[in-house]
N, C-alpha and C positions, 0 to 999 in steps of 0.2 A: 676851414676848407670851404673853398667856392663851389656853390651846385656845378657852375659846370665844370668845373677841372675835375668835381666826383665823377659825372658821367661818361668824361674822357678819360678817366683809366679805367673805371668799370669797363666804357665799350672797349676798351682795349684788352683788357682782362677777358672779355666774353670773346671776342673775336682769336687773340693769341689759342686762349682755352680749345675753341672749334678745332681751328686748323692743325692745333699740335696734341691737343686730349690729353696733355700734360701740366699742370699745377703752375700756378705761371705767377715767377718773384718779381721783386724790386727790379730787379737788375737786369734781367729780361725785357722787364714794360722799357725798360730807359732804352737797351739796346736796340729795339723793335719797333719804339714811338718817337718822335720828337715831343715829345711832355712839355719840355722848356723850362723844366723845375729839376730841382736836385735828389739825390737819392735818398734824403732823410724824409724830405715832403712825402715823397710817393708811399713810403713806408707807413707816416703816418696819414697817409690819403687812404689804403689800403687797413689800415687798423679802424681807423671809422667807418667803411663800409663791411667789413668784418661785425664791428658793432650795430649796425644797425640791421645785418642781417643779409646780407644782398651778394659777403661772397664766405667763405667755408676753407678751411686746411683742412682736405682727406686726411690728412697725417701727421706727423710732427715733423714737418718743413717749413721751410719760409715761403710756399709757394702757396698761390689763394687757387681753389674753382669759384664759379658762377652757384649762386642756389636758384632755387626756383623765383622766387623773390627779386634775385636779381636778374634773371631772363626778361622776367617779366616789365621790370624797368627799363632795358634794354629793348624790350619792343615796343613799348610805351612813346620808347623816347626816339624810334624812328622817324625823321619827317617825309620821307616819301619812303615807296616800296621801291626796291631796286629798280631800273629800267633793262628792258631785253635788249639787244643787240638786232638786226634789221632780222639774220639770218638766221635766229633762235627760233625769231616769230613767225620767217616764211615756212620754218622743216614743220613747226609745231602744224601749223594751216594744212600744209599739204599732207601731213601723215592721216590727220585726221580727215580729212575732205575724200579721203579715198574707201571711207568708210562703207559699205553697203546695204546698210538698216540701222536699227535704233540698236543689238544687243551688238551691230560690231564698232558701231560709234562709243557704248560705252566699254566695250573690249579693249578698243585702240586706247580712248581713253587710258585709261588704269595701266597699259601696260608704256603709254607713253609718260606718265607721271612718275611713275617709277622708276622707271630709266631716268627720267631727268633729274629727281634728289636722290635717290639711291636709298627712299625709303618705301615703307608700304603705302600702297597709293588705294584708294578707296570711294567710288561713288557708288551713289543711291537709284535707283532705276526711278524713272519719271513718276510724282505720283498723281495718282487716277480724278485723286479729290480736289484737285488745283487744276485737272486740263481739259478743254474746251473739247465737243464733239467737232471732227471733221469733216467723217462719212460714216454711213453705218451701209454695208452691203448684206446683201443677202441670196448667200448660195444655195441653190436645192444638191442634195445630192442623193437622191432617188427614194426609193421606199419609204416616202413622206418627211423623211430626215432634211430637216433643214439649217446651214448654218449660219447663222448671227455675228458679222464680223464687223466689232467697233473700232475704229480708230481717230485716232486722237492727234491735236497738234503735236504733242511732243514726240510725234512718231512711233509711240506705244500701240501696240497692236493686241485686242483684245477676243476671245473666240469662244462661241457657246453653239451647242448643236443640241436642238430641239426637236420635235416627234410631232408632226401634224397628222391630221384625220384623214388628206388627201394626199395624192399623189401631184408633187409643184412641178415637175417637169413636162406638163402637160401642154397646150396652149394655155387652157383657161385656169391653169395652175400659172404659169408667166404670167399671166393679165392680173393675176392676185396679188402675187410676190410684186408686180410693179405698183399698185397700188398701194400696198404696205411699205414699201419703200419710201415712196412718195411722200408717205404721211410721217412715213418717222424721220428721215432729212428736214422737208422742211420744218418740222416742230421742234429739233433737239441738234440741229448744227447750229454752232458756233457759243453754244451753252455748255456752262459748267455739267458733267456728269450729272450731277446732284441734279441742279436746278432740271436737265433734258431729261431725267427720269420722272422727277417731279412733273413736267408738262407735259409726256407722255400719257401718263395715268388715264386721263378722261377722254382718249382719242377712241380707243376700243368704242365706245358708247356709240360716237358720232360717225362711227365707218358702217361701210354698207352692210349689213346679216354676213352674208357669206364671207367676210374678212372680217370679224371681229373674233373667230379663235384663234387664227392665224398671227394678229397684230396682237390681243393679249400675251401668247406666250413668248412673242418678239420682247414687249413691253417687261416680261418677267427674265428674260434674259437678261437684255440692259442691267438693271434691277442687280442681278445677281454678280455682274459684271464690279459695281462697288462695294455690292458685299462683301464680295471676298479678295476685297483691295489686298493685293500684294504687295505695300509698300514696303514689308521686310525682305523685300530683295537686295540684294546688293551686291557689288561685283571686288571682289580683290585681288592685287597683283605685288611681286614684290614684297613676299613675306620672308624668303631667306635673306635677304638684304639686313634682318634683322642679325640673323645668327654671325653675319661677318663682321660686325662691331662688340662684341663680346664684354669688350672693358667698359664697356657703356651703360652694362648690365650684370656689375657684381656678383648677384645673387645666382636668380634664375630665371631664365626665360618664360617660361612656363605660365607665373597671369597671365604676362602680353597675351601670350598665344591662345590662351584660353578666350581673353576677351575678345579676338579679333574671330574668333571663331563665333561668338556670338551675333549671329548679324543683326538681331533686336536692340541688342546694345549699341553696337553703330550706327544702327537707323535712326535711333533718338538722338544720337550725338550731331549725326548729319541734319538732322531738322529744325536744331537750331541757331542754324546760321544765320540766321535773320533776312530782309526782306532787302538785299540792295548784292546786286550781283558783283558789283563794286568791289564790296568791302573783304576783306577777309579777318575770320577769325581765328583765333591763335588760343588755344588752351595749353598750359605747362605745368608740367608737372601736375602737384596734388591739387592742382585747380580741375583738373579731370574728376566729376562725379563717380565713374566707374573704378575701382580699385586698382582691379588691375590693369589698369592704364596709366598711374599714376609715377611709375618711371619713365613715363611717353610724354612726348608733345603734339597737339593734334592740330595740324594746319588747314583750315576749309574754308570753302567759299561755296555759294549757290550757284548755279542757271536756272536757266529759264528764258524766255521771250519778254521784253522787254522789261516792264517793272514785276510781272508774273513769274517765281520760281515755281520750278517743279520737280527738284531735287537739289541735294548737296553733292560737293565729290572734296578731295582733300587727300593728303597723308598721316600718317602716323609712324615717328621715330622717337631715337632718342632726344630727351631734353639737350643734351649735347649737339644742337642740330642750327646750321646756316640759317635764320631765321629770312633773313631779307630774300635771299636768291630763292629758296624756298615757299617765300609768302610771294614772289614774282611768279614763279613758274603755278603756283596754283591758280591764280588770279586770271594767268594769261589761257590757262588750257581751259578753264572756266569760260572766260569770254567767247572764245573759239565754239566749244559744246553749244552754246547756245545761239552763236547764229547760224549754226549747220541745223539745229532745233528749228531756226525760225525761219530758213527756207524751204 
């Protein structure tokens, strides 16, 4: 048997398998394919991939499924990711373009990904430790209470309210707060969190007496702002999607839903999609580290601003799942996320 005439009944087998979730024989691939071979070939095409592990008889039929093994071949052996259609790509633009902040860009998000596979669709809220200072403002709001508001390229919006000695809504309480200002913009925009806290530190010293409590407890703000990095945030949409495939999921529903309820567990899955907003990655089956995920397929890709991610987004369904139109639509709503990010 020729490699490729294996791969053109596997992908036939994988493709028949998706669209009908039925055990797919001899006699079917011939009916369904132009193969160009006769029905003993395809039999014994089908027994050597059986053999080698790549497709599986649920039962005592003549008909094969897809194993994980053989998904996995099958995406392997994709040469391009499917291509959208002009008018997929305009709805996708404009649904999301119409977004009004960073939590309903990632809201549209998830809730437009899942609509489009009809699976659980899943991104990571931007993280703290990969994005650049914007602005940092600073609002008095009376009885010395002041609030510390960071924001960031990725549109993430960060908030700490602090306790001064004095009262800022003063004159010579504005003429402070503007000076603090002053000093922490220009020292820590356009810097990574990290590094703008880091160069932070040593400005208290060098500010005039009367604003260095004021600008320390600015500085310990910040500070506190990547402490307590929220990157186990995450958003999901599109989790009964699950329950209306039922045969997809013999057993029981119950890990999925367990793990998807983990959002720590997603967050590490989302993080390692690697460094190219490009690419998309595809985990199947028991290639999923998390257990119970491993009757799932987890389709992701990053954003971010240009070669800079700052989160993952993706889906999660059954291995039974469209890989191409699937690995298209994540790819594309990905693209999309992030230059609404980088305007």
């Amino acid at each position: 048997m020729s490699d490729e005439r294996r791969m053109e009944v596997l992908r036939a087998i994988v493709e028949d398998y998706v669209q009908t979730s039925e055990p797919v024989g001899s006699k079917a691939l011939l009916d369904r394919h132009r193969l160009g071979v006769s029905a003993a070939t395809v039999r014994n095409d089908m027994a050597a991939l059986e053999d080698e592990g790549l497709i599986v008889a649920p039962h005592t039929s003549a008909g094969r499924i897809p194993t994980d093994a053989g998904y996995r071949l099958f995406v392997d052996n994709l040469s391009t990711i499917k291509p959208m259609s002009r008018g997929e790509r305009s709805a996708i633009s404009e649904f999301l373009l119409g977004a009004a902040d960073l939590d309903d860009v990632l809201a549209r998000t998830v809730r437009l990904l899942s609509s489009l596979t009809n699976q659980v669709a899943v991104v990571q809220y931007p993280s703290l430790t990969t994005s650049t200072v914007r602005h940092i403002e600073l609002v008095p709001m009376g009885g010395g209470r002041l609030m510390v508001v960071l924001i960031v390229n990725s549109g993430r919006v960060e908030q700490r309210v602090i306790t001064a000695d004095e009262d800022l809504t003063t004159p010579a309480g504005e003429q402070l707060l503007g000076r603090v200002r002053a000093t922490v913009n220009g020292t820590c925009v356009g810097l990574r969190l990290a590094e703008a806290s880091a160069a932070l530190r040593g400005t208290p010293e060098d500010a005039q007496p009367g604003d260095r409590a004021v600008l320390a407890q600015v500085v310990e703000a910040l500070d506190g702002a990547l402490a307590e990095e929220r990157e186990s945030r995450v958003m999901l949409a599109g989790t009964a999607n699950l329950a209306r495939r039922p045969g997809d999921f013999p057993l029981t529903l119950e890990p999925v839903l367990d793990a998807l309820e983990q959002h720590v567990v997603l967050l590490k899955l989302l993080s390692t999609v690697g460094q190219d907003s490009d690419l998309v990655s595809v985990r199947i089956g028991h290639e999923n580290p998390v257990a119970g995920l491993r009757s799932t397929s987890m389709v992701t890709s990053g954003y971010g601003q240009g070669s800079q991610l700052v989160g993952g987004l993706g889906v999660v369904g059954p291995t039974r799942m469209d890989y191409p139109t699937t690995m298209a639509y994540v790819r594309a709503v990905a693209t999309y996320v992030s230059r609404i990010l980088a305007e």
